[in-house]
N, C-alpha and C positions, 0 to 999 in steps of 0.2 A: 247734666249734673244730677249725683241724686243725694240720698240722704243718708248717712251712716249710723245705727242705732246700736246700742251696746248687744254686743253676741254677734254680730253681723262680722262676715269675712268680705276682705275686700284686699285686691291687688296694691299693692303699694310701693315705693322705693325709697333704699337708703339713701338719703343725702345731706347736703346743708345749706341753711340759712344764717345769714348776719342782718338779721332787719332789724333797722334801729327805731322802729316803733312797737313791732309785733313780737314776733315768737321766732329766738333764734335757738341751733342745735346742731349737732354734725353727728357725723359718721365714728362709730367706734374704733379703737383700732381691733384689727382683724375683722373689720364686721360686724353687721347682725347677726344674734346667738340665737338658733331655735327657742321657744319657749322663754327667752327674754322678755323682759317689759323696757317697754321705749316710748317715744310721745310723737303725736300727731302734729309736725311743725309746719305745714302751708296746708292750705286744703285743695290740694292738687294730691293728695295721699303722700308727700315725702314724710319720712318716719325717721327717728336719730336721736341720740341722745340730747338731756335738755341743757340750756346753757345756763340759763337762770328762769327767773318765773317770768314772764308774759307780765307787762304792763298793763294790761288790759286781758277780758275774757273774750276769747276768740269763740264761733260754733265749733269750729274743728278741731276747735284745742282740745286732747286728754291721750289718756295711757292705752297702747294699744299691746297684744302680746302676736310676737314672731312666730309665726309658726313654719317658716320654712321657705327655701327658696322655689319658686318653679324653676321646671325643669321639663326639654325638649322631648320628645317621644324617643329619643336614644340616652336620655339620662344624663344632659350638659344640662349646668345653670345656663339661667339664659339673661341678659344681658341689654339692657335699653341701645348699650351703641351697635350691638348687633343688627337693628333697626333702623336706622340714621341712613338719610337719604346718602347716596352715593355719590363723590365728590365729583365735581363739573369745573373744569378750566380753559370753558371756550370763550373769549372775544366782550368784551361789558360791552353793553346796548346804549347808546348813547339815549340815558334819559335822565330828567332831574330826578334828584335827592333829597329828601326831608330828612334832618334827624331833629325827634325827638329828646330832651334831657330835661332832667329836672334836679331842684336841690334838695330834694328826699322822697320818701315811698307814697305811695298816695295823697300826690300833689295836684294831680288828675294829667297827667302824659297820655295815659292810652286815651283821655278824654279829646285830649288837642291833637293827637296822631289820627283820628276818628273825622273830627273838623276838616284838618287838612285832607285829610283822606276823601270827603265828601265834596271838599271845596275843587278839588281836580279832577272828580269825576264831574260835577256840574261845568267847568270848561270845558271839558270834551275828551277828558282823557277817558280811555276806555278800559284800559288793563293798567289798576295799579293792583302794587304787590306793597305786603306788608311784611316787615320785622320786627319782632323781641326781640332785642340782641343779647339783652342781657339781664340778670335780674332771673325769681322764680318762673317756671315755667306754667303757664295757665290756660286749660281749654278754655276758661269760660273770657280770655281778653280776646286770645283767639278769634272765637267765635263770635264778638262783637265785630272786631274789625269785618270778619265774612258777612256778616249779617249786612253792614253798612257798604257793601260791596268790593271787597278786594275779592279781586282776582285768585287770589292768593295772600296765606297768610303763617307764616313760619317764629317757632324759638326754637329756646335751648333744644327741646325733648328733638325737635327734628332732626339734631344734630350729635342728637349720642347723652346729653346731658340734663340732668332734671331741675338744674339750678345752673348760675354761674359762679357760685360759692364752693370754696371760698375765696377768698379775695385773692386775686394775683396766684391761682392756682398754677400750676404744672401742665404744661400739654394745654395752655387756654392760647396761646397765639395759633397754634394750629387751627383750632372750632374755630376761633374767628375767619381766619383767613377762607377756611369753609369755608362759611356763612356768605361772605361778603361774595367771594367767587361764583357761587350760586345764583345768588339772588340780583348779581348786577350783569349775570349773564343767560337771564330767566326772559322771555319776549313780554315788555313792558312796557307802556308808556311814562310811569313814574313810579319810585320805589320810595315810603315811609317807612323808618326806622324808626322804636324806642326803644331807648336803654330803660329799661329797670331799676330802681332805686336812685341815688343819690350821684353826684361827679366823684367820687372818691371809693366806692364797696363797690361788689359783684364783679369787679373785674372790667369794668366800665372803664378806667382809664388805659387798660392794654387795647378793650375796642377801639376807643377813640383814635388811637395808634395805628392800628390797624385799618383802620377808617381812612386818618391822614396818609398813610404811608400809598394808597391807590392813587391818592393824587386825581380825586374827582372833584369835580363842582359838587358845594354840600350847603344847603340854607338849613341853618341850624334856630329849630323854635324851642326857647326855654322857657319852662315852666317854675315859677318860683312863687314863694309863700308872700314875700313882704319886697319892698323895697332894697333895703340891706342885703336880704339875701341872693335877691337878683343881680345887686354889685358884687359881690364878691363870685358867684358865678360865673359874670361878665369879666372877671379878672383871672379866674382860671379858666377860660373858654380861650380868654386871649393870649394865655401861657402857652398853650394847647397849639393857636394857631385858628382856630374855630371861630370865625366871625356869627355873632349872633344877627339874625335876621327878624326876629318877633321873640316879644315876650309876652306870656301869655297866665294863668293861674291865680291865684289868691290874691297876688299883687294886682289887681286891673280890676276885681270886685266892685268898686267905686270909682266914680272920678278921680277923687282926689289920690287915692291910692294909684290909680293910672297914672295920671298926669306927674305926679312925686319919679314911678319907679320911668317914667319914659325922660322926668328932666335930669336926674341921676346917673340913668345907663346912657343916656343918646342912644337912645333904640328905641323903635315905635312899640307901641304896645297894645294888647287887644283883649277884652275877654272873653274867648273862643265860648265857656263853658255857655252862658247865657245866650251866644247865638245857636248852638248847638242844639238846644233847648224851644229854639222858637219857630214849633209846629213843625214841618215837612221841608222851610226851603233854608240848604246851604248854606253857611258860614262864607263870608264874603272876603275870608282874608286868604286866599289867594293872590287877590289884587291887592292884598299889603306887604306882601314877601317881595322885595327886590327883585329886579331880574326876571 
């Protein structure tokens, strides 16, 4: 990661976000115009027009100007999905499945996909693999998951795309089924997935779809703010077909907030973030995930 200071050129790409806390924006039609002014809407460098103001001051929020597209040593724009690893549809690996969800954008998911992630390397798994599936695309979650040990660690960008916005796009059942082909047919012993954002934005309800439709064994840990919110998740998880297996997040903060959101859901519940937290050894809920 570095730092971007006014005058500073720096790679970037068109796209969009729908974040219902931060800074959302899209893509113009026809494009970014050379010499146009546009705004800095994730700090992942995506660039687009704004949608309204930002609720808050971001670092990476403000006005950036186009100066053009690159282009290859024979004079083609060039193109992120030109990059996108190459499609794979050999045989899924018979291994478990985490997915991550949550009821809105930093609820902390990559925090509990991180837990789990460590909780199955201290049993003895040796090669897990990680997903974004969906939501903004981020070196820097990326790279925690690598850091905390995944074998591997893939989003959107690896797949052609710099976000999963906007919502219920064109051409997103395809990425998914990428994604999913890839990564369940990658040599692993377990594979964690997080969606990005909320159960309803970024395209998260065609994943889930797409998810269901492979018809694999899937423990699914939600992340939720409060009590309430974890029921109502718990009721569209169950529209979905997506048996919850842990809940984890804001709600589990205190006892009492545990104890409420576990008599509520009839779902065990945990709060990964504070084991995650304590010193060098492993969050212990592996051994609370069913199965």
């Amino acid at each position: 990661m570095m730092t971007v200071a006014p005058g500073d050129v720096f790679l970037g790409t068109a796209g969009y976000r729908e974040s219902i806390r931060w800074v959302s924006g899209h893509v113009p039609v026809g494009g970014l115009k050379p010499d146009n002014i546009y705004w800095m809407i994730a700090d992942s460098g995506i660039v687009g027009e704004l949608a309204a103001d930002p609720p808050t001051d971001m670092a990476y929020f403000g006005s950036v100007r186009h100066l053009g597209a690159v282009r290859s040593a024979r004079g083609e724009k060039l193109n992120i999905r030109q990059f996108a690893l190459p499609k794979k549809s050999g045989p899924y690996r018979e291994q478990p499945v985490y997915l991550v969800v949550g009821t809105c954008g930093n609820i902390g998911k990559t925090t509990a996909g991180i837990a789990i992630l460590r909780s199955l390397l201290a049993a003895g798994h040796k090669t897990v693999i990680a997903l974004k599936a969906t939501g903004t695309s981020s070196f820097e979650e990326i790279a925690r998951y690598r850091d905390f040990g995944a074998a591997q660690a893939f989003d959107p960008i690896d797949f052609g795309l710099p976000t999963t916005f906007p919502s219920s796009r064109d051409g997103i059942d395809a990425i998914f089924a990428g994604m999913l082909d890839l990564c369940l047919s990658q040599p692993g012993d377990a594979l964690v997935i997080e969606c990005g954002g909320d159960l309803f934005g970024a395209s998260v309800p065609e994943f889930l779809a797409c998810l269901k439709a492979r018809q694999i064994a899937v423990k699914t840990i939600l992340t939720a703010g409060d009590a309430p919110g974890a029921m109502g998740a718990k009721r569209v998880l169950d529209e979905i077909g997506l048996e919850i297996s842990l809940i984890t997040g804001p709600c589990t903060e205190t006892p009492t907030l545990r104890e409420r959101t576990e008599s509520l859901c009839g779902v065990p519940a945990m709060n990964l973030f504070h084991r995650l937290g304590q010193g060098s050894r492993p969050p212990s809920c592996h051994a609370a995930l069913p199965g």
